[in-house]
TORLOTOR-781640 format. One record per residue (C-alpha): residue number from 0; x, y, z. Coordinates in steps of 0.2 Angstrom, whole numbers. Layout:
# residues N
pos:east:north:up
NUM:X:Y:Z
...
//
This chain:
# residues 146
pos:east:north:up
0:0:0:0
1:4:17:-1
2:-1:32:11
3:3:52:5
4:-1:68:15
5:2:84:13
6:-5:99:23
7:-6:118:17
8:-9:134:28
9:-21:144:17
10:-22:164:18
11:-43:161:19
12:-55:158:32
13:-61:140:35
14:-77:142:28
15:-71:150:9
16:-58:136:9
17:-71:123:10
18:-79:131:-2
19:-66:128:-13
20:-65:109:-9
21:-83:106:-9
22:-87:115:-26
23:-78:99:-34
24:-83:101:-53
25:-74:118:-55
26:-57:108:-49
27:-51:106:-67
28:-51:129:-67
29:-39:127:-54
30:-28:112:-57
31:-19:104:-72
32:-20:86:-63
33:-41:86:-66
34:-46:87:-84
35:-64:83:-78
36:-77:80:-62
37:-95:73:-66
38:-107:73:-52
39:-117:56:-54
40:-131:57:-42
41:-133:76:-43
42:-123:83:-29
43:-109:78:-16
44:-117:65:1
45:-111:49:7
46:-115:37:-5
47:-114:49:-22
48:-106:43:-36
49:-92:55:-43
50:-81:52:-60
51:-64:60:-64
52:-55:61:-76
53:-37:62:-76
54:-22:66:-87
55:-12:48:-89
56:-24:40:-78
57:-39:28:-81
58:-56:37:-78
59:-63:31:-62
60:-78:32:-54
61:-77:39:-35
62:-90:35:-21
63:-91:45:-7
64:-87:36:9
65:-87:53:22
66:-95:68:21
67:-91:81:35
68:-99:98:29
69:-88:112:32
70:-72:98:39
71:-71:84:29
72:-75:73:14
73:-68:57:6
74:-70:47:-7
75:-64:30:-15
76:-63:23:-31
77:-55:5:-37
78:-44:0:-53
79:-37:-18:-56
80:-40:-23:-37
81:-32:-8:-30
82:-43:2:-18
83:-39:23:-20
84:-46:33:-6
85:-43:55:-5
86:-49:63:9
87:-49:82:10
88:-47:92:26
89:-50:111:32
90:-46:116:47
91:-46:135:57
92:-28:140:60
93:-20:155:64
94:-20:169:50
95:-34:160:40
96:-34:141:37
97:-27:124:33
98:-30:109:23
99:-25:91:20
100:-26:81:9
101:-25:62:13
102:-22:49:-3
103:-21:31:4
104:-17:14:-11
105:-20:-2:-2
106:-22:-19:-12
107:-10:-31:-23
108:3:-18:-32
109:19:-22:-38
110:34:-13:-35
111:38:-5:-49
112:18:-1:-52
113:19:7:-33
114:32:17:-38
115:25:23:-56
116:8:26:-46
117:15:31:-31
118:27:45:-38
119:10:51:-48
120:-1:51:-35
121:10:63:-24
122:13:74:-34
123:-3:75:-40
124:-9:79:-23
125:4:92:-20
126:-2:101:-35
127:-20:100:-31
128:-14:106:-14
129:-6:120:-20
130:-20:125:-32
131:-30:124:-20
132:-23:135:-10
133:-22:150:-23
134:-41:146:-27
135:-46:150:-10
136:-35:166:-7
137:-39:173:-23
138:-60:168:-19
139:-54:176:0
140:-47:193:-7
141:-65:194:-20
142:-74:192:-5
143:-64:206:3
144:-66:217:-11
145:-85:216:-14
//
C-alpha cells in the first residue's frame, strides 16, 4: 500500500476554503492534474457517485465514503484490485486556514507499479494542494473586495 499527505496553511477563512473543496466540478479551473469531475447522483453526500478524469490516468468512478460539511469529505474509487481513497481536510488555523489532503493505495501492487503510481499520485496531490490554495486566497481577497 501506499499512504501520501500533505498539509497547506491557506491565507482564507475555513469556511471559503471549504468552499473551494466542496465546489468539486470547478477543480479542473484550478488544477492541471483534473481534466474533468461529473457529479453522478446530482450533488456531493455519502453514498454519491463522482467520475474523474485524469491526465495519464484511467477514468474512475469515486464514491463518497465521508461527508463532513464544512471539515471533511472522502471518497474511494478502485482500478485492477487496487482500492484509492482521498480525503480532504480544512481546518481554522492562525491567520486564516489549513488543509489536508490524505491519498491512501491499499491492495495487490507491484513494486515498480507502486512506484509509477506512487510518484503520480504525490505529486498529483501536492499540485491539487497548491492549487487549492491559490483558489481560495484569490475567492478570499474577491470576498474582501465586494
Amino acid at each position: 500500500g501506499m499512504h501520501h499527505e500533505i498539509s497547506v496553511d491557506v491565507q482564507a477563512p475555513a469556511n471559503v476554503l471549504w468552499r473551494a473543496v466542496a465546489d468539486v466540478t470547478r477543480w479542473p479551473d484550478w488544477t492541471p492534474t483534473i481534466d474533468e469531475v461529473v457529479l453522478l447522483d446530482g450533488g456531493l453526500a455519502v453514498g454519491a457517485r463522482v467520475r474523474i478524469g485524469q491526465p495519464k490516468l484511467r477514468t474512475l468512478v469515486y464514491r463518497v465514503d465521508d461527508w463532513q460539511d464544512g471539515s471533511r469529505f472522502s471518497w474511494a474509487a478502485a482500478t485492477s484490485g487496487v482500492r484509492i481513497q482521498a480525503a480532504h481536510e480544512v481546518y481554522p488555523a492562525a491567520g486564516g486556514s489549513r488543509l489536508r489532503l490524505t491519498v491512501d493505495m491499499t491492495g495487490p501492487m507491484s513494486p515498480v507499479l507502486a512506484a509509477l503510481v506512487g510518484g503520480r499520485t504525490r505529486r498529483y496531490a501536492d499540485t491539487e494542494a497548491a492549487g487549492l490554495r491559490r483558489f481560495a486566497e484569490q475567492l478570499a481577497a474577491g470576498t474582501d473586495a465586494a
